[in-house]
N, C-alpha and C positions, 0 to 999 in steps of 0.2 A: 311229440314223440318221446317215451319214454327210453333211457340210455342204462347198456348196461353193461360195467366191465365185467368180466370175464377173466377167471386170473388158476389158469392150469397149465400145468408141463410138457401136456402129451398137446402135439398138435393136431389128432384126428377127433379127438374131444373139446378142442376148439372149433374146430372148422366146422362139427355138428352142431353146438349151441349158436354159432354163426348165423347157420345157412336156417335152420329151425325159428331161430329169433328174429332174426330177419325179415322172414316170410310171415312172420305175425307182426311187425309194425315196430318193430325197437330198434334202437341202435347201437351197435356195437363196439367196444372196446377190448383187444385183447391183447395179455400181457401173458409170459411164459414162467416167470417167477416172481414172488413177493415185492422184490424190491422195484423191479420194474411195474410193477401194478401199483405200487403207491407211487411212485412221481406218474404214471399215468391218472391218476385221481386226484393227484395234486394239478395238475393242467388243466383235466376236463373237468373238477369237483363239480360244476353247474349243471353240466349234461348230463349226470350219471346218480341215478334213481337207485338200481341196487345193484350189489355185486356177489358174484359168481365165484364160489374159492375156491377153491380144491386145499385138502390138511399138506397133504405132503407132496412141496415143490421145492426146489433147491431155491441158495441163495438166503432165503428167509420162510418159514413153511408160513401156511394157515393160520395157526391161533398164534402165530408172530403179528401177522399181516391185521389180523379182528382185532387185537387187544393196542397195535399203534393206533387204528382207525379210530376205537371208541375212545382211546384216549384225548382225542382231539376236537375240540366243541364244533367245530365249523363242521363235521360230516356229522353232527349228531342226527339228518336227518334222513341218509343213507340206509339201507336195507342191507344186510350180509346173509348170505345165504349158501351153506357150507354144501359140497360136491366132494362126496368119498365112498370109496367102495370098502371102507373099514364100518363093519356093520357095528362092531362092540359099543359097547355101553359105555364107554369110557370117552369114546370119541365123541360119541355122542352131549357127553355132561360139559366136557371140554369146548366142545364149541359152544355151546350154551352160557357158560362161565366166561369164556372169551367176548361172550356179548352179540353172540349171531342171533340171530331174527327166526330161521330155520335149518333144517339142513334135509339134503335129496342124496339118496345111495344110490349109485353105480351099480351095474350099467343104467344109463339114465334114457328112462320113456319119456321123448319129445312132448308126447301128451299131456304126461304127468306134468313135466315140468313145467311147458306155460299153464297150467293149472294153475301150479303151487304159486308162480311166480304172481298169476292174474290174483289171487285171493290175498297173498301179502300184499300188494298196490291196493286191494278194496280196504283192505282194514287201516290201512296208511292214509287213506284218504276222508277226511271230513270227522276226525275224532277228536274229544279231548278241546273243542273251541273255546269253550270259557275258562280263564283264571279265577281261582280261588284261593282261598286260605284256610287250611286245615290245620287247627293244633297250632298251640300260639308259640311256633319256631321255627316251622316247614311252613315256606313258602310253593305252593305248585302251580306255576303258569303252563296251562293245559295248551294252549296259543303256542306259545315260545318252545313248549317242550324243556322247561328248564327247573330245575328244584334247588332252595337256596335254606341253608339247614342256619339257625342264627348268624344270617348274612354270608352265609359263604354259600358260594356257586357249590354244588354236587351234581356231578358227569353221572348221568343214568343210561347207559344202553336202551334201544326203543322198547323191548319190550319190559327190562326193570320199570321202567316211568310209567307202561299201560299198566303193568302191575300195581304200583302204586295208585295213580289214579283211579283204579278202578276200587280200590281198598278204601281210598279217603275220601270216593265218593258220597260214602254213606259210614260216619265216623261209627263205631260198634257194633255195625250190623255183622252178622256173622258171615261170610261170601263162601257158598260151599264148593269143594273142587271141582263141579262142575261146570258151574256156571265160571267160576274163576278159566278154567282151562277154552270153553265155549268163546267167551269175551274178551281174552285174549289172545287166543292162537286161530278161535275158529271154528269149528265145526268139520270144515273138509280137511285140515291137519289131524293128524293122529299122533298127539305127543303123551306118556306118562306123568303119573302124579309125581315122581322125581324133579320132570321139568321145574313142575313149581316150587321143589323144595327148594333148589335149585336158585332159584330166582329170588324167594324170600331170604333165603341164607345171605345171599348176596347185595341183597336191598340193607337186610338189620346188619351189616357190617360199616356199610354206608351211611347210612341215617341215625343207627342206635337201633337197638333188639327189641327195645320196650315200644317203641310203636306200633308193632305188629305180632297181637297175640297168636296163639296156636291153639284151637281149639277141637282137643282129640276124639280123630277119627269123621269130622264135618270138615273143615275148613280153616280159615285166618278171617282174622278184622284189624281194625286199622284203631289204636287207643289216641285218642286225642285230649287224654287231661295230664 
């Protein structure tokens, strides 16, 4: 059974993700604000598969709550999956930046959502199995989920590391937005080419810029000399 906390303000939008999640096979945790939702994922970390934010909760918001999480290796292999009825573009980058997986806008269709939620657990599941070594400095254990830049550990959010991996799969080949945005969010997610700028911005700040070329108006590749 997969577990999932739940970490929003309003109690009638808990008791919905509850009563919904429930009735499809998960099990719940739920927390009314930030700080209470992480010692609730500090307890259950083992039980709990992905979670459920909402941006703006007292105590400690949202992209407080995502940027403690990814800081910390032991949840690197948690799901975050942001809940706002803030549609802007901003919030949108923000939680992405913060290191969220996805995000679902308010008011939220039960449908929709064990959709969204069923399609992140597929792509989470059975990827990325062999380690390799790409570029003789970056280490990328696809297994472990972990990248190690001339010996040092580097903390990647899950989908910075599909990112990468999916770049250093094949060192220079050119990966064009499509396929990049398909192979790693999906097909039934509908995210913009932003996400991925997004995402590479935040990788070449981590690793170094020069790994990953940009090549205008196709795509990114992945420089390994």
């Amino acid at each position: 059974m997969k577990g999932i906390l739940i970490l929003d303000d309003e109690e009638e939008i808990r008791e919905l993700l509850e009563y919904n999640l429930s009735n499809h096979g998960f099990s719940c945790f739920m927390a009314s604000n930030g700080k209470e939702g992480l010692d609730l994922l500090s307890a259950y970390k083992d039980k709990i598969d992905i979670i459920l934010l909402d941006v703006m909760m007292p105590v400690m918001d949202g992209i407080e709550v995502c940027e403690n999480i990814r800081k910390d290796p032991q949840y690197g292999e948690i799901l975050i999956c942001f809940l706002t009825a803030r549609n802007e573009d901003y919030s949108q980058v923000a939680g992405l930046d913060a290191g969220a997986d996805d995000y679902i806008a308010k008011p939220l269709k039960p449908k929709v959502l064990i959709s969204r939620i069923n399609a992140l657990l597929r792509r989470n599941n059975g990827r990325f199995r062999k380690p390799d070594l790409n570029g003789r400095e970056l280490l990328i254990d696809r297994q472990k989920y972990s990248v190690t830049l001339k010996g040092e550990n580097i903390h990647l959010p899950r989908k910075e590391f599909e990112l990468l991996a999916l770049l250093t799969s094949k060192p220079g080949n050119v990966f064009e937005r499509e396929i990049i945005l398909s192979s790693v969010w999906g097909s039934d997610i509908v995210v913009g080419d932003r996400t991925i700028d997004v995402h590479v911005r935040k990788l070449r700040e981590k690793i170094g810029s020069h790994y990953i070329q940009t090549v205008k108006g196709v795509g990114y590749k992945f420089i390994d000399d």
